[in-house]
Each structure stands twice: as structure tokens, then as C-alpha cells.
Backbone and ligand atoms as CSV (ligand in chain L), in Angstrom:
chain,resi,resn,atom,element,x,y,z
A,1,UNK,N,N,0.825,-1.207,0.000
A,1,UNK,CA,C,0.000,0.000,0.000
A,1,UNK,C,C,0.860,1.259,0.000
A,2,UNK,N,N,0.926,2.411,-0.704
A,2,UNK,CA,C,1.636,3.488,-0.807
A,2,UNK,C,C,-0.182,4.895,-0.257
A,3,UNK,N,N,0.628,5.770,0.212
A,3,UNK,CA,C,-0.449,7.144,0.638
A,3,UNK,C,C,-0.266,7.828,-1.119
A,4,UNK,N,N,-1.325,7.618,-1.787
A,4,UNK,CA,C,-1.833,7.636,-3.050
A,4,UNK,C,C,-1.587,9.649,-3.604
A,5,UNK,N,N,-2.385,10.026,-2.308
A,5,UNK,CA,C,-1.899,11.469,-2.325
A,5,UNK,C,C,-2.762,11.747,-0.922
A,6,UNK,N,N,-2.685,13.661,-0.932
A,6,UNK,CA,C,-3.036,14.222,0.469
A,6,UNK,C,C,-4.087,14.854,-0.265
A,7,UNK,N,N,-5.213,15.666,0.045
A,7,UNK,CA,C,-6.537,16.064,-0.551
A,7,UNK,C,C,-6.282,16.913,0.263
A,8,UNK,N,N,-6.110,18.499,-0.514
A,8,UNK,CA,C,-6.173,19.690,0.779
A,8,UNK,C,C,-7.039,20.578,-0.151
A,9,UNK,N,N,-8.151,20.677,0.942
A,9,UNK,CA,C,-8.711,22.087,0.156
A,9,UNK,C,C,-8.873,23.221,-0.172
A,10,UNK,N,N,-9.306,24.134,-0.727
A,10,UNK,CA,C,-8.411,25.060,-0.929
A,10,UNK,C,C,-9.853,26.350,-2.101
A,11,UNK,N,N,-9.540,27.913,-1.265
A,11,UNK,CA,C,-10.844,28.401,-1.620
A,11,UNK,C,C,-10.555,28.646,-3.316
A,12,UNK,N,N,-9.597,29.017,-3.821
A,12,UNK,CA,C,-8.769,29.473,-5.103
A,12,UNK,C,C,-7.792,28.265,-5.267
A,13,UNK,N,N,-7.582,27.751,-6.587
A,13,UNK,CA,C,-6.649,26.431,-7.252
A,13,UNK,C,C,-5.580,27.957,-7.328
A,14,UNK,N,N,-5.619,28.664,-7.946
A,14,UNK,CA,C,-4.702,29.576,-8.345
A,14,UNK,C,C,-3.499,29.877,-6.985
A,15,UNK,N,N,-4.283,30.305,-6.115
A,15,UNK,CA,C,-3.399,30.996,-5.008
A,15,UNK,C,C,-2.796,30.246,-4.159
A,16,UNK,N,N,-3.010,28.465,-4.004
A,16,UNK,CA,C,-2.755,27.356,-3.509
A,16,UNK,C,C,-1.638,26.860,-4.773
A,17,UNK,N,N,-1.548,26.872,-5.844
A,17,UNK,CA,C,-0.826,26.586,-6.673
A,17,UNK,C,C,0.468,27.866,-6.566
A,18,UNK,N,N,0.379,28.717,-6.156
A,18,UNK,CA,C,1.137,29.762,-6.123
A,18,UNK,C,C,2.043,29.102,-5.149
A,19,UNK,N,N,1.615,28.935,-4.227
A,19,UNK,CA,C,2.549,28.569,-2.637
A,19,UNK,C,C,2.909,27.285,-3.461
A,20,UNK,N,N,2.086,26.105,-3.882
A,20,UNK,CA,C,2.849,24.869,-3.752
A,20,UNK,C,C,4.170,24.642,-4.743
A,21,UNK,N,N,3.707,25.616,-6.049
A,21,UNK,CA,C,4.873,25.764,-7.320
A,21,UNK,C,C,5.645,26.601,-7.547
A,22,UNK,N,N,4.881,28.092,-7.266
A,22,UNK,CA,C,5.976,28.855,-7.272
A,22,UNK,C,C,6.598,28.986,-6.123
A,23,UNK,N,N,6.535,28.852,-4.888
A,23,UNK,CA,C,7.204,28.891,-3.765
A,23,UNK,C,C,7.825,27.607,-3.206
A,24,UNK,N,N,7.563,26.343,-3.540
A,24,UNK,CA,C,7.958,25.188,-2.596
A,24,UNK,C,C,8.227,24.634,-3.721
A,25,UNK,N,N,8.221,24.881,-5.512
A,25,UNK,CA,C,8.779,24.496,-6.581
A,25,UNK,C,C,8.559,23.141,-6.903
A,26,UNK,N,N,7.390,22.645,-6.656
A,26,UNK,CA,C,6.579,21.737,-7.125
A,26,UNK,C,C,6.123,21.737,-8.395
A,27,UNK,N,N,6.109,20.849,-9.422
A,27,UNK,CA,C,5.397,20.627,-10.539
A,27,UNK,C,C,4.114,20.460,-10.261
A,28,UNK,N,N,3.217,20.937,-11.052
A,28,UNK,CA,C,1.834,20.472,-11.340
A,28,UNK,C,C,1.803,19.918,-12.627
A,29,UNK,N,N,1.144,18.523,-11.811
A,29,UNK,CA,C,1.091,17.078,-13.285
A,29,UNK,C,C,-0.098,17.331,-13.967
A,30,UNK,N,N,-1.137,17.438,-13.311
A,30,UNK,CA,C,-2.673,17.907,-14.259
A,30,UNK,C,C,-3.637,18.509,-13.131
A,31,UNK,N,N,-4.492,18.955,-13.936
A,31,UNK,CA,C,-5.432,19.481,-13.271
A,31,UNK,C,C,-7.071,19.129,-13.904
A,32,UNK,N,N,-8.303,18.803,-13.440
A,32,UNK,CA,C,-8.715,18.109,-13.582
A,32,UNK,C,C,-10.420,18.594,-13.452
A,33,UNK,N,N,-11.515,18.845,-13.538
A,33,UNK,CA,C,-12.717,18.840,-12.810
A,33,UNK,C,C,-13.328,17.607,-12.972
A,34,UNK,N,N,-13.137,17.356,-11.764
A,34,UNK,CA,C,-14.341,16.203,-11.401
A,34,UNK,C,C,-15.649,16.548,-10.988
A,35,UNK,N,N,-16.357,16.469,-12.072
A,35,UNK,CA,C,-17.886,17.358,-12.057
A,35,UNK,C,C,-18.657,16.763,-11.135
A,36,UNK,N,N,-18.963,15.254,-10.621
A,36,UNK,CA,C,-19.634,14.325,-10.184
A,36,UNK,C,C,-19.396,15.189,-8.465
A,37,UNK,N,N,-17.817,15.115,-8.132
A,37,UNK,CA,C,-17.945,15.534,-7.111
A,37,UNK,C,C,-17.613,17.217,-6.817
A,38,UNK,N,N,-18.032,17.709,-7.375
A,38,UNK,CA,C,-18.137,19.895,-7.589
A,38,UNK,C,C,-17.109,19.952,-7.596
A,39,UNK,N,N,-15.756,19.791,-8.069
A,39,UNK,CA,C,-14.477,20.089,-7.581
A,39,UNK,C,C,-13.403,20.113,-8.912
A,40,UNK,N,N,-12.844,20.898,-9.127
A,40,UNK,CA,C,-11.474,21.186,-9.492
A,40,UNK,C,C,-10.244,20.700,-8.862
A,41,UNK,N,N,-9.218,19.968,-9.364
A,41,UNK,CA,C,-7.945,19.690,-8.725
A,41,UNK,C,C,-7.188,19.706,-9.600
A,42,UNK,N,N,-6.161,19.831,-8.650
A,42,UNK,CA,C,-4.416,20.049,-9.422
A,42,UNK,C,C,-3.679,19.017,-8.220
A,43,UNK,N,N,-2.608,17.868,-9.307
A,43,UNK,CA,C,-2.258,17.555,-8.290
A,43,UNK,C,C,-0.836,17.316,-8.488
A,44,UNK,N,N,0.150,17.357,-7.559
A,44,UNK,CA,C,1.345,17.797,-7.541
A,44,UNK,C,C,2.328,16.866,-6.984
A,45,UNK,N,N,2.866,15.854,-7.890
A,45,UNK,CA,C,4.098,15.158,-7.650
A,45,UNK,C,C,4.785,15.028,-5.649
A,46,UNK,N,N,4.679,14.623,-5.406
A,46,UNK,CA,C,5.894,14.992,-4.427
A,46,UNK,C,C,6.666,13.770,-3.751
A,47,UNK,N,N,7.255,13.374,-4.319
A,47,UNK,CA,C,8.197,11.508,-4.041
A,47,UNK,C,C,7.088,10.756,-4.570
A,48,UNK,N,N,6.951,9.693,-4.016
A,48,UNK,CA,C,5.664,8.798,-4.160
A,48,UNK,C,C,4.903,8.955,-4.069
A,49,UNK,N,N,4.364,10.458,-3.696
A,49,UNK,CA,C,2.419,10.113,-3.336
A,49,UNK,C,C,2.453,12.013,-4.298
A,50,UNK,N,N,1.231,12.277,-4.050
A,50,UNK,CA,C,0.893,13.613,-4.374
A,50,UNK,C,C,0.270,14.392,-3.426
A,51,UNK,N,N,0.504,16.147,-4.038
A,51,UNK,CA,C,-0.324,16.494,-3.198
A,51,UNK,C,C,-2.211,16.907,-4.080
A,52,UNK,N,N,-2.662,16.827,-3.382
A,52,UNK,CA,C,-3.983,17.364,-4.701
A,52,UNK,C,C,-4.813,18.259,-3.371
A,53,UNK,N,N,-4.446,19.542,-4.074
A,53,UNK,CA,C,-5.269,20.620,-4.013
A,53,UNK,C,C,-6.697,20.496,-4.822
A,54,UNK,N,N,-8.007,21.112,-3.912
A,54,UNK,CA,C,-8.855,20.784,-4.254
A,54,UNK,C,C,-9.639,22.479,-4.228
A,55,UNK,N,N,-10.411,22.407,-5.068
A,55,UNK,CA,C,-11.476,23.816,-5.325
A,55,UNK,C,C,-12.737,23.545,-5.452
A,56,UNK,N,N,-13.859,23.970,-4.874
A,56,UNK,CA,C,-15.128,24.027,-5.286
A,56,UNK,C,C,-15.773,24.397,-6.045
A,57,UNK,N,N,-16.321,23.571,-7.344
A,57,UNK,CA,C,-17.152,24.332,-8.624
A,57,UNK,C,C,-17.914,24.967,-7.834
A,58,UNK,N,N,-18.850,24.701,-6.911
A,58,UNK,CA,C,-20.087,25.716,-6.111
A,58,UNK,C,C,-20.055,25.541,-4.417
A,59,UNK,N,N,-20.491,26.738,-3.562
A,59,UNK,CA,C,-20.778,26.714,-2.570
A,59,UNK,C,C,-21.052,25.203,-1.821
A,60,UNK,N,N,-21.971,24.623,-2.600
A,60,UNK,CA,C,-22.852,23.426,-2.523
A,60,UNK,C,C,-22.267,21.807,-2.195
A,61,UNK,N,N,-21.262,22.139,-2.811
A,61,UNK,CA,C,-20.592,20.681,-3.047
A,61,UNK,C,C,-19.876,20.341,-1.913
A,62,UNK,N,N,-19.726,19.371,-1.924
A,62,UNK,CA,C,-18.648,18.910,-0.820
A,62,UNK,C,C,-17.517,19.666,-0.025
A,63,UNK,N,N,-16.295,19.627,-1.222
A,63,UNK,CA,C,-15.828,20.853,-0.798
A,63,UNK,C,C,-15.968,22.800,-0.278
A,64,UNK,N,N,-16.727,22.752,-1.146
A,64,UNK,CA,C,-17.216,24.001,-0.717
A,64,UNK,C,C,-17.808,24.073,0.621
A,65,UNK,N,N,-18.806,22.925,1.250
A,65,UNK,CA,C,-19.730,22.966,2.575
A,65,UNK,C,C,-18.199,22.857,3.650
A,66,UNK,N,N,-17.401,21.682,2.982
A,66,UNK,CA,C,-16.160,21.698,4.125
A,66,UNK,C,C,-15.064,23.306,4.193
A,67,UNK,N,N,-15.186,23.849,3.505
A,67,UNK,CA,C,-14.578,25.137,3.303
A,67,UNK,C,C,-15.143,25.982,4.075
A,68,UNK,N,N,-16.429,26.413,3.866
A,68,UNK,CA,C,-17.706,27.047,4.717
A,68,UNK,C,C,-17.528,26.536,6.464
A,69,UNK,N,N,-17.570,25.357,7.287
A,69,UNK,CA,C,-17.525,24.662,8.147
A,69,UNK,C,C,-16.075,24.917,9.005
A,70,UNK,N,N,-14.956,24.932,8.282
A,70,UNK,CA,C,-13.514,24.460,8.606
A,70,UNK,C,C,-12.573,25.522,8.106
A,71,UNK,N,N,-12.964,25.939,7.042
A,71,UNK,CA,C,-11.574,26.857,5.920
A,71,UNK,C,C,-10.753,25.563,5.481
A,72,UNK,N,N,-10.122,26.733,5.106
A,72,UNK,CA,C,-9.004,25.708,3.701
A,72,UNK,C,C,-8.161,24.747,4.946
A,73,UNK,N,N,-7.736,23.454,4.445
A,73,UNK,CA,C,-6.735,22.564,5.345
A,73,UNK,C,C,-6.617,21.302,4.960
A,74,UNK,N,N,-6.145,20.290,5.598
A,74,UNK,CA,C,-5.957,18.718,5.171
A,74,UNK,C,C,-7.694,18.313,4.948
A,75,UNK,N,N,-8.089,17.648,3.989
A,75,UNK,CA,C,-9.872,17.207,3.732
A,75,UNK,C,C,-9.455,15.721,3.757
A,76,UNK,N,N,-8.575,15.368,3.319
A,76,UNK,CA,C,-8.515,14.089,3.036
A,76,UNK,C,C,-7.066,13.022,3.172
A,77,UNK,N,N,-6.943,11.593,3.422
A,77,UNK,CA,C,-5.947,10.908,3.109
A,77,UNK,C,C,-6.511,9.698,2.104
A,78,UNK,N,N,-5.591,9.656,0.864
A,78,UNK,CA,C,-5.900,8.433,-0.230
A,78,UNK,C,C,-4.766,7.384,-0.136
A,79,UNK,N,N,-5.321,6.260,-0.026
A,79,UNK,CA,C,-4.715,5.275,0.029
A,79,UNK,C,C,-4.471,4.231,-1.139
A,80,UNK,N,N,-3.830,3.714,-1.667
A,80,UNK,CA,C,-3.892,3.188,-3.102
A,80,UNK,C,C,-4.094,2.009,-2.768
A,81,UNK,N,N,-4.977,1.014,-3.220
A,81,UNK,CA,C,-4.879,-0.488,-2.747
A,81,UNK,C,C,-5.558,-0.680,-4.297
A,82,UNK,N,N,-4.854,-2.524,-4.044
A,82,UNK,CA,C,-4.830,-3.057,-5.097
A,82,UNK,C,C,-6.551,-3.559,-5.676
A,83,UNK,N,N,-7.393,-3.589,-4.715
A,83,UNK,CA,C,-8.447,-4.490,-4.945
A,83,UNK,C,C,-9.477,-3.836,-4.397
A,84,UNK,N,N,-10.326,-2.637,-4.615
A,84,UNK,CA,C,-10.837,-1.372,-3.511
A,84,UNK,C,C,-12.243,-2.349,-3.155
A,85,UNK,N,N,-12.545,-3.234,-4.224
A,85,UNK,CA,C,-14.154,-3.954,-4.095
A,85,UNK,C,C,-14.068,-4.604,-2.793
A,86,UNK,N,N,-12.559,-5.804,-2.734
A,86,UNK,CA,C,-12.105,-6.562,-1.704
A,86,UNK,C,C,-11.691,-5.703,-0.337
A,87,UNK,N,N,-11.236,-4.333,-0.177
A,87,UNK,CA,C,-10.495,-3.365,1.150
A,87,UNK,C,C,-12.005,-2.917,1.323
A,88,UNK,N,N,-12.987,-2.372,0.860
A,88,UNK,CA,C,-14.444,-2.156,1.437
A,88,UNK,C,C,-15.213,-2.689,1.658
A,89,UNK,N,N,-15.028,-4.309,1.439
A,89,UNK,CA,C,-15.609,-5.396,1.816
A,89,UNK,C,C,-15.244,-5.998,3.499
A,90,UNK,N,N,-13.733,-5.758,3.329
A,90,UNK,CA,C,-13.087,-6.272,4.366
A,90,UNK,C,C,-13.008,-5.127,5.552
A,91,UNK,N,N,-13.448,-3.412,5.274
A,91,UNK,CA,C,-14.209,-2.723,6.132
A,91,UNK,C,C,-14.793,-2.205,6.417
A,92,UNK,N,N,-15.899,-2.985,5.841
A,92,UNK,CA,C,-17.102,-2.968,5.981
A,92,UNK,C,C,-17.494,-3.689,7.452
A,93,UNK,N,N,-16.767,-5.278,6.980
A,93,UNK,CA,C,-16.549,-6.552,7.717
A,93,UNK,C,C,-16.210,-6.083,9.295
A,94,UNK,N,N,-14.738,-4.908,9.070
A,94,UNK,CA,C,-14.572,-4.697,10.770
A,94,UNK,C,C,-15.644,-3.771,11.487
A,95,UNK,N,N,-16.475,-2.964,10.705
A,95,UNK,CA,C,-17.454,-1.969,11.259
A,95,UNK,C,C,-17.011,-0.577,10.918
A,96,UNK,N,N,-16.551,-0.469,10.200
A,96,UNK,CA,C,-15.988,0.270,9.273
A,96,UNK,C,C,-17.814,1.642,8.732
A,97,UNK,N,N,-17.766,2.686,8.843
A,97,UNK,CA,C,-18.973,3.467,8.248
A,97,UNK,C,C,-18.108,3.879,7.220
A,98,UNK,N,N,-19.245,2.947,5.607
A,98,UNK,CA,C,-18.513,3.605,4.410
A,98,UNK,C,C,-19.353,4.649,3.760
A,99,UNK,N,N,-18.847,6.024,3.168
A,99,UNK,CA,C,-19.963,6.714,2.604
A,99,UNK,C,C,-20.042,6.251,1.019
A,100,UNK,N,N,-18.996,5.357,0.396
A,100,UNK,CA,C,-19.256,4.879,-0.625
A,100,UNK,C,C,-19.291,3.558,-0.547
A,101,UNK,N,N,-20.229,2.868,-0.541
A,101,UNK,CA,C,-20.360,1.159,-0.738
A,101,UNK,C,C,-19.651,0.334,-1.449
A,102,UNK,N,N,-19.823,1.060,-3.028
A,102,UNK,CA,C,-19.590,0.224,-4.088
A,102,UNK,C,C,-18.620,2.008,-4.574
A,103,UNK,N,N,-17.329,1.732,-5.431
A,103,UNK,CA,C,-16.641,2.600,-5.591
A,103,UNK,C,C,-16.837,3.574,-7.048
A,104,UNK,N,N,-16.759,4.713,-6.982
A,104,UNK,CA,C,-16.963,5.875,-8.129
A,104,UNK,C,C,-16.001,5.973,-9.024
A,105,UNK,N,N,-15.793,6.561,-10.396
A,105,UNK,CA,C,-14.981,7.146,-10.982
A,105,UNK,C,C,-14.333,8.598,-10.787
A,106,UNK,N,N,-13.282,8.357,-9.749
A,106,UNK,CA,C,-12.647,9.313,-9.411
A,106,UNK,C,C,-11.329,10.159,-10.254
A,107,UNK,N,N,-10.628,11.122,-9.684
A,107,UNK,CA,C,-9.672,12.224,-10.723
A,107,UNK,C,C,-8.785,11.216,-11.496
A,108,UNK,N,N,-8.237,10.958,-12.474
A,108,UNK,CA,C,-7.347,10.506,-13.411
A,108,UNK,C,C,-8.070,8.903,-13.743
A,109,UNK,N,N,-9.191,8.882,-13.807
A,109,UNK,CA,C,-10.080,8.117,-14.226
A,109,UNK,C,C,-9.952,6.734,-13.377
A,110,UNK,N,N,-9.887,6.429,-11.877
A,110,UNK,CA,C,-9.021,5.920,-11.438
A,110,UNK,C,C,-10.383,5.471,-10.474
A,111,UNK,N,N,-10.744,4.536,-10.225
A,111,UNK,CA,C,-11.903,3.769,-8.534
A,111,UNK,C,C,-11.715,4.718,-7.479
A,112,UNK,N,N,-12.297,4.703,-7.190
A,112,UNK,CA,C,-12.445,6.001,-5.524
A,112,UNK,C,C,-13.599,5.178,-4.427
A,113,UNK,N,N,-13.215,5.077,-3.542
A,113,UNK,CA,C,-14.349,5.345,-2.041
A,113,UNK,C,C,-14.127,5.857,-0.814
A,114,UNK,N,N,-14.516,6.654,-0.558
A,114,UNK,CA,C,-14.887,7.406,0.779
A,114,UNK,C,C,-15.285,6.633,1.655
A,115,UNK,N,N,-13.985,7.136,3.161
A,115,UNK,CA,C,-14.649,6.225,4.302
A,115,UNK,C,C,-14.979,7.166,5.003
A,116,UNK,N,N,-15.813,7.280,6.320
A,116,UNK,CA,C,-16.429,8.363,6.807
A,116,UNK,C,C,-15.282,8.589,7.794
A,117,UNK,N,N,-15.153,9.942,8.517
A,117,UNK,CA,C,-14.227,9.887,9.061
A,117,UNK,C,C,-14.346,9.413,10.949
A,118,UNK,N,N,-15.692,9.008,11.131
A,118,UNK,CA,C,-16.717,8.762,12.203
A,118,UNK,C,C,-15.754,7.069,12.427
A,119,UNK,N,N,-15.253,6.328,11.425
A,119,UNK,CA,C,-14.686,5.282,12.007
A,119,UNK,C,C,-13.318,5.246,11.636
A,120,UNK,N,N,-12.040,6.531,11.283
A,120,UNK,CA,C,-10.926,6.664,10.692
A,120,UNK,C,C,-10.371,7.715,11.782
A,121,UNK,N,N,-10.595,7.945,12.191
A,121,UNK,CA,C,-9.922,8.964,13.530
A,121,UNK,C,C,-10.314,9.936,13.597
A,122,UNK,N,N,-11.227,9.942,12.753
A,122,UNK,CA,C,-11.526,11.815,12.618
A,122,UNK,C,C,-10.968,12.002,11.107
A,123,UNK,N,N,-10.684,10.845,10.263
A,123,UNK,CA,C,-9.575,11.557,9.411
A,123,UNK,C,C,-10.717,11.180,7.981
A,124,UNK,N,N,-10.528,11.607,7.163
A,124,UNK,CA,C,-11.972,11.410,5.736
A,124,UNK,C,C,-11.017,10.195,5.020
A,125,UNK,N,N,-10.919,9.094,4.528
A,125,UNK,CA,C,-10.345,8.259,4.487
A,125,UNK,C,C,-10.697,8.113,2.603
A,126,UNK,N,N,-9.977,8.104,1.396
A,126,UNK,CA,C,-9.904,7.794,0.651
A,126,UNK,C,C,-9.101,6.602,-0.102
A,127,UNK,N,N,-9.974,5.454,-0.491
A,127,UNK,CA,C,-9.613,4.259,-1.256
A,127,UNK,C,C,-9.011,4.441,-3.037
A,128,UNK,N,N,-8.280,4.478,-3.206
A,128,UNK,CA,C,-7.898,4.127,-4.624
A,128,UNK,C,C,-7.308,3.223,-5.512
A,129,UNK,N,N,-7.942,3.068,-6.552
A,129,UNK,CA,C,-7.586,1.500,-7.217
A,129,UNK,C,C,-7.107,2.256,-8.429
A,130,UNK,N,N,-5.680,2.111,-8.855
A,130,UNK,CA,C,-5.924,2.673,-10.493
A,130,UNK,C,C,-6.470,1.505,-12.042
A,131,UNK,N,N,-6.856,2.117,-12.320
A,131,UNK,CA,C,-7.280,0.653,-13.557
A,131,UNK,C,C,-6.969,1.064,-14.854
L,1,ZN,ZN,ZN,-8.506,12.613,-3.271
């Protein structure tokens, strides 16, 4: 298992891309809207995992309500596993609260599920399978 990337959100892609590239001299690999879930991302190389800055198409969406609630900060950890049908099965199995059951088409066309963060420490827990 490798940490897939970090999900930070963020009110402007622009002014978050400022700090992560022009100041901390990070590449940005692509950038992306994932319409399904209101959001814009850019996500940014850094050793093995990435970072992915996240933006809200609307107030409404996910990100945006966590922006509204919290301000900009860490939203998420993604985890890359090989088999996401078999890792949400198996925590499900420990008592695991999943907000995705069965997994979505997430940024770089890649399986996604959301674990709630009610059984992850507090932490929003993201599954990824690439295919
Ligand atoms: Zn993510």
C-alpha cells in the first residue's frame, strides 16, 4: 500500500498553486474537474504520493460545505490499494462506516471510495484502485 496522495482544500486552485509551485517548486502534473464531485484539482508530484489541491465548482458541493464549516486545510488521506471492491468489503466486515459502498470514478479516471471519518480517527479516508 503506498499514501496515493493528500486532498487539501483550498478556496482558489490559483493561489494554492502559487505557494505549492511557485514557492515550494513543485510541478503540477494535471489538473482536472471532477464534475460528479463539484471540484477542481491540481495535483502535484511529491516523491511517491501527491499532493492534490482541491477547489469548489459551487458553494454546494462537498468541498465548498467543508470550506464554509472548517476553511481551507488537510480534507482528506488516499490510500492506493490493489483491490478497492475486496479493502471495502473487508471494512465494511470490521465496522468500518462507508460513505461509498460500491466505488466511483474518481480524478485521473481511477476507482475512488470514501470512508467516513466517524470510524478513521476523525480523518476522511480515501480508497484508490488505479485501472
Ligand atoms: Zn482525493
Amino acid at each position: 500500500m503506498k499514501i496515493d496522495h493528500i486532498g487539501i482544500a483550498t478556496r482558489q486552485l490559483k493561489e494554492a498553486i502559487a505557494l505549492w509551485q511557485d514557492a515550494l517548486g513543485l510541478e503540477v502534473d494535471s489538473t482536472e474537474v471532477v464534475g460528479e464531485q463539484g471540484v477542481r484539482i491540481a495535483m502535484l508530484p511529491i516523491g511517491e504520493t501527491h499532493i492534490e489541491l482541491l477547489e469548489p465548482l459551487t458553494p454546494e458541493s462537498p468541498i465548498g460545505k467543508f470550506l464554509d464549516r472548517r476553511g481551507p486545510g488537510i480534507h482528506h488521506i488516499a490510500i492506493r490499494v490493489d483491490d478497492i471492491r475486496m479493502a471495502l468489503e473487508q471494512l465494511k466486515e470490521k465496522g468500518a462506516r462507508l460513505i461509498d459502498e460500491t466505488p466511483r470514478i474518481g480524478a485521473g479516471d481511477c476507482l475512488v471510495a470514501f470512508i467516513h471519518p466517524s470510524s478513521t480517527n476523525g480523518v476522511l479516508l480515501e480508497l484508490v484502485q488505479q485501472q
